[in-house]
GUNUVEX-475170 format. One record per residue (C-alpha): residue in one letter; x, y, z. Coordinates in steps of 0.1 Angstrom, whole numbers, plus 5000, padded with zeros to 4 digits. Example, Ala and Ser with C-alpha at 12.3 -4.5 7.8 and 13.67 -1.06 7.14 Angstrom:
REM GUNUVEX-475170
A512349555078
S513749895071
END
This chain:
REM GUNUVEX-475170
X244246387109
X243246527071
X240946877077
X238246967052
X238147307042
X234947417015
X235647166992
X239247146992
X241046837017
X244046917037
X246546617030
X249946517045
X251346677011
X249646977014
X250547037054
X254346927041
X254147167013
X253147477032
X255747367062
X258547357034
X257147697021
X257647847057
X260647757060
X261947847030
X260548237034
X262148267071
X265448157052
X264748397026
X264348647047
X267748577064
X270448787054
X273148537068
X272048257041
X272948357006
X269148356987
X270348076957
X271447846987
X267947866995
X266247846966
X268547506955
X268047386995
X264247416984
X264147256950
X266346976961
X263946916990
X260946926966
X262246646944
X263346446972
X259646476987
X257346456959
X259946096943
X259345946976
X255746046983
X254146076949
X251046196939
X249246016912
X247146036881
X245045756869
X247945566852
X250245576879
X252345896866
X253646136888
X251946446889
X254846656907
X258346396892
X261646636884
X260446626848
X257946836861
X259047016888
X262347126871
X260047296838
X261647606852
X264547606835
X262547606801
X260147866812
X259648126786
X259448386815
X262548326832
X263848326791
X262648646788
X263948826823
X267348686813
X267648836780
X266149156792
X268849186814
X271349146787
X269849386767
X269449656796
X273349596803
X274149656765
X271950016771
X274050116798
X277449996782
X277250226756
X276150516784
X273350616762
X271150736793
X274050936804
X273651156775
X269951196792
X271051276823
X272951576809
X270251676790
X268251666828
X270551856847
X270452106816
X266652196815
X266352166854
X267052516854
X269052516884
X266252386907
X266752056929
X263051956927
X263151996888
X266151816884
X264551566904
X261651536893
X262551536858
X265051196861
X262251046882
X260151096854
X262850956828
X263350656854
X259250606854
X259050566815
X262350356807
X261450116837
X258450056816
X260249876791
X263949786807
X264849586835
X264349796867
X268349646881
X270049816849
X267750146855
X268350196888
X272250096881
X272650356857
X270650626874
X272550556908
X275250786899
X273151076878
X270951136913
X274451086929
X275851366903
X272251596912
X272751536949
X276251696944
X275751936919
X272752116945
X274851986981
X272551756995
X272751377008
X272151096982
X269850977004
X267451197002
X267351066964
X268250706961
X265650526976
X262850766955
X264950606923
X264650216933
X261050346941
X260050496910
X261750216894
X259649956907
X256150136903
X257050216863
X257849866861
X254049816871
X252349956837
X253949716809
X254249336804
X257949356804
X258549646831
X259249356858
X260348986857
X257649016884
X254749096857
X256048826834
X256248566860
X252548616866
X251448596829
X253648256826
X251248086856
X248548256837
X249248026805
X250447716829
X246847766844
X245347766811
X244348146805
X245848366775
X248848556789
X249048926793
X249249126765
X252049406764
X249649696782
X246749496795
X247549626829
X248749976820
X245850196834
X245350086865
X249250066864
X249850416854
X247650546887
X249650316912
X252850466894
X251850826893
X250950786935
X254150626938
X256150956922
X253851206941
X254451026977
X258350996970
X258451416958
X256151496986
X256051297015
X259651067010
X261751337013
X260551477046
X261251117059
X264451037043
X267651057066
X270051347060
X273051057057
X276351047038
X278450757030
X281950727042
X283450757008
X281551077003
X282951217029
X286451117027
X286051216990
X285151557003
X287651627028
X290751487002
X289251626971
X291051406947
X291751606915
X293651516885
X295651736863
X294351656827
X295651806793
X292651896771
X293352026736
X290552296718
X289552166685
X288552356656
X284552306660
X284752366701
X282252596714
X284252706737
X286352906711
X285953276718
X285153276754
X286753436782
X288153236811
X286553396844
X289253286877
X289653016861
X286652896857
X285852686828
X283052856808
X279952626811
X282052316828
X280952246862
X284252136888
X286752206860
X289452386867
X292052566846
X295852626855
X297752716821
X297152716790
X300352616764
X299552796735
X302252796700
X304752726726
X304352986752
X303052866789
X300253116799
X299553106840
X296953276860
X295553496866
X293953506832
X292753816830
X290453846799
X292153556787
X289753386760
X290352996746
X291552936710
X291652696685
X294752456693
X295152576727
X296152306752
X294652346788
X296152146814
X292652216840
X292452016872
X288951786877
X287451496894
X287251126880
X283751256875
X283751576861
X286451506834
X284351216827
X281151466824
X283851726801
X284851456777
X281551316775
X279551666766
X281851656735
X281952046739
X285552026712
X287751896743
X289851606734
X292551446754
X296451406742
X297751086740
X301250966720
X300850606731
X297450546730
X294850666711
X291150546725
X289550606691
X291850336674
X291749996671
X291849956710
X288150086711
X286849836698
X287949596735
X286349686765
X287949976781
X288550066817
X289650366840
X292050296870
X293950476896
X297550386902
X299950476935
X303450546929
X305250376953
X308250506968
X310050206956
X308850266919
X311650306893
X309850586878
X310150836907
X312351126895
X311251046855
X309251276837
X305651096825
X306851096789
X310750946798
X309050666822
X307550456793
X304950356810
X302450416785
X304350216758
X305049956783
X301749846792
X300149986761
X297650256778
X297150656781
X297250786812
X294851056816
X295851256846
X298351316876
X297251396913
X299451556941
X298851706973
X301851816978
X302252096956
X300152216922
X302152106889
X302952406864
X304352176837
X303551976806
X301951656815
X304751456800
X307351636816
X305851636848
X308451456870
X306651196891
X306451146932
X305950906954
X302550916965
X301551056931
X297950906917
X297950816881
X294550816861
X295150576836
X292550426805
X293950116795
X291749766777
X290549556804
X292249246794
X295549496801
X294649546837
X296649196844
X299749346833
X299549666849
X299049496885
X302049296875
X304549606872
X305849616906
X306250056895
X302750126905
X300150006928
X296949916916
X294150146941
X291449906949
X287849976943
X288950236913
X288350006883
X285550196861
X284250006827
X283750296800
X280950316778
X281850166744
X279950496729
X280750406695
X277550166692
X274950396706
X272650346673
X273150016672
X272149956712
X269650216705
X267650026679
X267849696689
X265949816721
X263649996694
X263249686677
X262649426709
X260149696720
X258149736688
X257849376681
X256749306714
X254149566721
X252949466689
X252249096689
X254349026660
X256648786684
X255648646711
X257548876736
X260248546746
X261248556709
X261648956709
X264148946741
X266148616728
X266448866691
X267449166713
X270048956737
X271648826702
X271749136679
X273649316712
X276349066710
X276549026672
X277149396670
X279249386695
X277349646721
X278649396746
X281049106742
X279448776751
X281548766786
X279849086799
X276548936783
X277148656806
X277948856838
X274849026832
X272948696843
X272448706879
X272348356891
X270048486921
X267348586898
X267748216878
X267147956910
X264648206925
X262348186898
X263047746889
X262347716928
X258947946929
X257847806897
X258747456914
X256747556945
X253847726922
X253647366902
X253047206937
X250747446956
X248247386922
X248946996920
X248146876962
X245147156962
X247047436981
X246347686966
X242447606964
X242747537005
X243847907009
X241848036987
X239047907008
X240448027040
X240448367025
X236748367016
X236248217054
X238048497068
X236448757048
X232848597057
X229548777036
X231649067023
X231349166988
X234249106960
X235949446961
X236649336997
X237449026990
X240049156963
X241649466988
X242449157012
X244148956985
X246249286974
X247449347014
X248148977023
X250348946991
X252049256994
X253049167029
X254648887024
X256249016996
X258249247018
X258948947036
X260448727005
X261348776967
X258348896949
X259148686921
X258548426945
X254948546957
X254448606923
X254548226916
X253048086945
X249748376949
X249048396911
X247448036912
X245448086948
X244148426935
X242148246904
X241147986926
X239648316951
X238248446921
X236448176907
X234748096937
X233448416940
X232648456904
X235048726894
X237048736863
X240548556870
X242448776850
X241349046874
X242748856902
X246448806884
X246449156876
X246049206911
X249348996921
X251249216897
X250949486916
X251049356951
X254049126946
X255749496934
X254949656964
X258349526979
X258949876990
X258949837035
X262249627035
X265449647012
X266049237005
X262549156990
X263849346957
X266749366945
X266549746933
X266549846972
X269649636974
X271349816951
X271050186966
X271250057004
X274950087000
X275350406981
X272550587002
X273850447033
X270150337042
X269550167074
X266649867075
X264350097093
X264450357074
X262950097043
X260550047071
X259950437081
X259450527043
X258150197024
X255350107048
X253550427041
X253850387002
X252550037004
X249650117024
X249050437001
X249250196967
X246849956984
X244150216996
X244650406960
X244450016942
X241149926964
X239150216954
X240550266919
X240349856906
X236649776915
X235550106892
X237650006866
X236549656862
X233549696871
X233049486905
END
């Protein structure tokens, strides 16, 4: 039996609808189903419905037929999140917001809650005009680096970055695929999309909440957890012996070595020095560092990673392999490599085992337990059980796993930032930015431009461009524009529009609009907010035309609801990313995300009917 509801009917395609919709967000919200099965489950369902029972117009066309339904895969917003996400993974190939995060831990003077506060801060602005996933991926191991530079758990800092992340993704057009999701059913509906900071203001106060909850209130509430390989790195302390020569222009000409302490290098330590052809060993008493000296120092993956990086006139010394030649210009990697005690190289010296000519690489460093090596890197005689550190071209790695000499260590491959195209990355961001905040391109046109001009100068290679593509984020948004196209076409979203006036009875429209925000924010905790993007921005202008508000008010309002994914970690995808790292729990999403999103909504209720004027 059909219900009437205001003036909207309840048919068997709407009741079918919202049953496919339910069903769809409990198996979103299941861990155990992978989320694009889902999402193609859905979309095939859709189709399959809406052929069999059509709905249609006057000339017997139907309304919701795949030509329509599947209008996803053209959608200008889904365009644009895609190349985004190309061009935030040719920023962090060239590890140009590395160079920030030294230049963090430099002015922090010293103090955690600087230090802190300073790459939230960074993490607040850039998420206003990257993708939050390449943000939060390059940030993951700067707070990891703060957290243990000052000796505390990453968690007390992870989940404050996928945070912050989120809410700065809140003040631009392109901060969020969310945002640009909503401004797409804005044109379907037949409104003028977004421009680039209409919702900037009233963005800007959710954002600046967000960073004073997660500085002031988060940390109280964050576990005091490490992860297992934290821990295990701790107790095993895996340093490599690594040969750094001084070049003319270093800094560190002229200063005096301190127990051997590395002036000014954090975790490096130093062992001898070979200088004109005399070995120097400890202790160096008011020893100081000249030009052409060779230091073999001892360091981390990390922190010799950090030292070449600084470019503080340290350079490595390599015969094979030089990573400034020809062989920068292929993407290059840093593995770690077992010598078995089967390996034909046990009992050679590194320069009289070939291996470096063999497999055309450098390797970098040597690690033993055992005993601490007092000879030149290539005529250090190698162990079983040694570790190699070794920087060879990824399409290499193949070969090296092949040479039955060494064991490749799983879980130790690390991409290096092609460095050498900085500018270029640098202002081809500029550019997409500029023309899009602008107007000169529509902002589809400025991301396509940006995707391109990172592969044409090669920041990435057109592989990695295509890794960068995360098929999740591609069959989320086709299935919730799918689902969007529906709930306008059978009269769904007008039926709950209504039952949200019935349930908020007399009350005025600032009430009407602080309901709206909770009710989407809820569910998008539940499933992806890209998806309650889709499906709430069409019921909210229905609400707000019924009540006689200005609809643009109303998608403005999903913007920042569907962001508030912040009480579980599988509604967005940043929280995904440090639940591993941070070793986070689900309730502990729930102990400190639930707060923030009842914070944002008080903070959005009072603030939003002011600043519009309701």
């Amino acid at each position: 039996m059909l219900e009437v509801l205001g003036n909207t009917e309840f048919t068997f395609q709407m009741w079918s609808l919202f049953t496919l919709i339910v069903v769809a967000l409990i198996f979103y919200a299941n861990e155990n189903v992978p989320m694009e099965v889902t999402s193609v489950a859905t979309l095939v369902l859709l189709l399959l419905f809406f052929h069999f029972l059509a709905i249609l117009d006057q000339n017997d066309n139907n309304l919701l037929g795949a030509d329509r339904l599947l209008l996803g895969f053209a959608n200008t917003a889904l365009l644009t999140v895609l190349a985004l996400l190309v061009v935030g993974q040719g920023m962090a190939r060239t590890g140009v917001l590395e160079i920030v995060a030294r230049y963090i831990l430099r002015i922090s003077f010293g103090k955690l809650w600087l230090a802190v506060l300073i790459a939230l801060l960074a993490v607040l602005f850039i998420s206003a005009f990257l993708n939050n996933i390449p943000v939060v991926v390059i940030f993951i191991p700067i707070l990891q680096g703060i957290a243990q530079r000052f000796k505390v758990p990453a968690s007390k800092l992870l989940m404050p970055l996928s945070f912050v992340a989120v809410v700065g993704g809140m003040t631009t057009l392109v901060g969020s695929g969310t945002n640009l999701l909503v401004s797409s059913a804005l044109i379907e509906a037949g409104y003028e999309e977004f421009s680039f900071f209409e919702f900037t203001v009233p963005g800007l106060v959710l954002a600046l909440t967000g960073l004073l909850y997660v500085m002031l209130v988060a940390q109280k509430l964050l576990p005091n957890r490490t992860t297992l390989s934290h821990r295990l790195r701790e107790r095993s302390g895996q340093h490599y012996i690594v040969e750094l020569a001084v070049s003319a222009d270093s800094e560190l000409i002229g200063e005096t070595i301190t127990a051997g302490d590395m002036p000014g290098l954090t975790g490096v330590k130093l062992h001898m020095i070979h200088r004109q052809g005399r070995t120097i060993l400890p202790p160096f008493r008011n020893q100081r560092i000249y030009d052409g000296d060779v230091l073999a120092v001892s360091a981390s993956r990390d922190n010799l990673r950090e030292t070449i990086n600084r470019d503080v006139g340290l350079y490595q010394i390599g015969t094979h392999f030089d990573a400034q030649s020809e062989h920068a210009s292929s993407d290059q990697i840093v593995v770690e490599l077992m010598i078995p005690p089967s390996s034909a190289m046990v009992g050679q010296a590194v320069d009289k085992a070939r291996f470096e000519a063999r497999n055309n690489c450098y390797i970098l460093g040597v690690q033993r337990h055992a005993h601490m090596i007092r000879s030149r890197m290539g005529q250090v005689k190698l162990l079983a059980g040694d570790m190699l550190l070794v920087q060879c071209a990824a399409e290499k790695l193949h070969d090296i796993c092949d040479d039955l000499d060494v064991v490749l260590v799983e879980l130790s491959i690390e991409e290096l930032p092609n460095r050498n195209k900085i500018l270029a990355a640098v202002l081809t961001f500029a550019s997409v930015v500029f023309m899009a905040a602008s107007g000169l391109v529509p902002i589809v046109i400025a991301a396509i431009f940006g995707a391109l001009m990172m592969i044409l100068t090669k920041v990435i290679t057109l592989p990695q461009a295509v890794r960068a593509i995360d098929p999740k984020i591609v069959t989320t948004i086709v299935t919730a524009l799918a689902l969007g196209t529906a709930m306008q076409v059978t009269g769904g979203a007008a039926y709950l529009a209504e039952l949200v006036l019935l349930a908020t009875g007399d009350s005025g429209p600032e009430v009407v609009l602080s309901v709206f925000f909770i009710l989407v924010a809820c569910l998008a905790n539940i499933v992806s907010t890209k998806t309650c993007a889709v499906l709430f921005t069409p019921i909210g202008l229905s609400l707000a035309l019924q009540i006689g508000l200005d609809p643009r008010i109303f998608a403005v309002t999903v913007v920042f609801a569907a962001n508030c994914a912040f009480a579980t970690p599988f509604a967005y995808q940043t929280s995904l990313l440090v639940m591993g790292p941070g070793s986070y729990q689900f309730k502990d999403f729930l102990k400190v995300g639930s707060p923030l999103v009842i914070i944002i909504w008080i903070v959005f209720s009072l603030f939003a009917p002011w600043y519009y004027g309701i």
